[in-house]
Phi, psi and omega in degrees: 000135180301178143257141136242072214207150162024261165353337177193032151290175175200121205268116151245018166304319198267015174307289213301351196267342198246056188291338194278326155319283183327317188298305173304323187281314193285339151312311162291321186314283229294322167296355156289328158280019185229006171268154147291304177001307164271026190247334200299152159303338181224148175336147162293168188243165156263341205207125199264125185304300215255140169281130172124002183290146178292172176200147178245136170220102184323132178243171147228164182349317189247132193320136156057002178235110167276149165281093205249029190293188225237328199246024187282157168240016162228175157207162142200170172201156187283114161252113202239118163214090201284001187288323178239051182041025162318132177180121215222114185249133176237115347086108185223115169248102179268024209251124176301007180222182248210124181233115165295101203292167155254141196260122163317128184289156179269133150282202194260137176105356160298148160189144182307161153228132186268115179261301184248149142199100155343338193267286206290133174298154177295149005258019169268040125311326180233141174232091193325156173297318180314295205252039198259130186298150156272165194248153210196013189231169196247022174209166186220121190246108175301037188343161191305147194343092170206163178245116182222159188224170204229140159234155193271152161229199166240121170140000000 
C-alpha cells in the first residue's frame, strides 16, 4: 500500500521554482516510455530459457554476486532485451561512502553511457541517451547514496 502522507506529497503549485526536478522527472517518463523493456507483458526471467526475452540479472559491487544480507547497502543490476538491443546497467549505493561498482563486459564497438547518475549537479544529472557520456572503463565509482544507471549504444 502507498503513502499518503508528508512524505510523498508533492506540491504542484512549487513546479515553477523546482525546474531541475521537474526537468529530471519528465526526463526519465520519456525515457521509460521509449523503452521496449517496459513495454513487455510479462515479467522480466532471471536466467533468459529463449534468447532475446527480457531479462534480469543481479549484482553487487561485483558482477554476478548480489548481496541479499540484511545488512547490505548496494545492489545493481542488468536489465536486457536484446531482441530490441536494449540493455540498461543500475547501480544503487545506500552506503555513506563511495563504492565501485563492476560494469558488465561489452562486446567490441559497444560501450556503456551515464544516463542518470544522482550525485551530479543539474543538469548532468540526466542525460538523453544521445548526448549521454561514455563509460570506457570496466568500473563505475558510485557515490555515497546516490543512483545511477548506464545504457549500452552502438558505435
Amino acid at each position: 500500500m502507498g503513502q499518503n502522507n508528508e512524505i510523498s506529497w508533492f506540491n504542484w503549485d512549487s513546479l515553477g521554482s523546482q525546474p531541475d526536478f521537474h526537468r529530471f522527472v519528465k526526463g526519465l517518463i520519456g525515457l521509460i516510455q521509449n523503452l521496449s523493456i517496459f513495454k513487455h507483458d510479462y515479467p522480466l526471467i532471471v536466467t533468459p530459457q529463449i534468447i532475446g526475452e527480457p531479462a534480469i540479472t543481479w549484482h553487487g559491487v561485483k558482477l554476478g554476486r548480489p548481496d541479499w544480507s540484511h545488512n547490505s547497502h548496494s545492489l545493481a543490476f542488468t536489465l536486457s532485451y536484446h531482441q530490441y538491443g536494449e540493455q540498461l546497467h543500475v547501480m544503487l549505493n545506500a552506503f555513506y561512502t563511495p563504492l565501485t561498482f563492476e560494469l558488465p563486459p561489452l562486446p567490441p564497438g559497444r560501450h556503456w553511457r551515464r544516463v542518470i547518475d544522482t550525485a551530479l549537479p543539474a543538469p548532468e544529472d540526466f542525460s538523453q541517451l544521445e548526448s549521454a557520456i561514455a563509460i570506457k572503463t570496466s568500473s563505475y565509482r558510485v557515490t555515497e547514496r546516490s543512483s545511477v544507471v548506464l545504457m549500452v549504444t552502438s558505435g
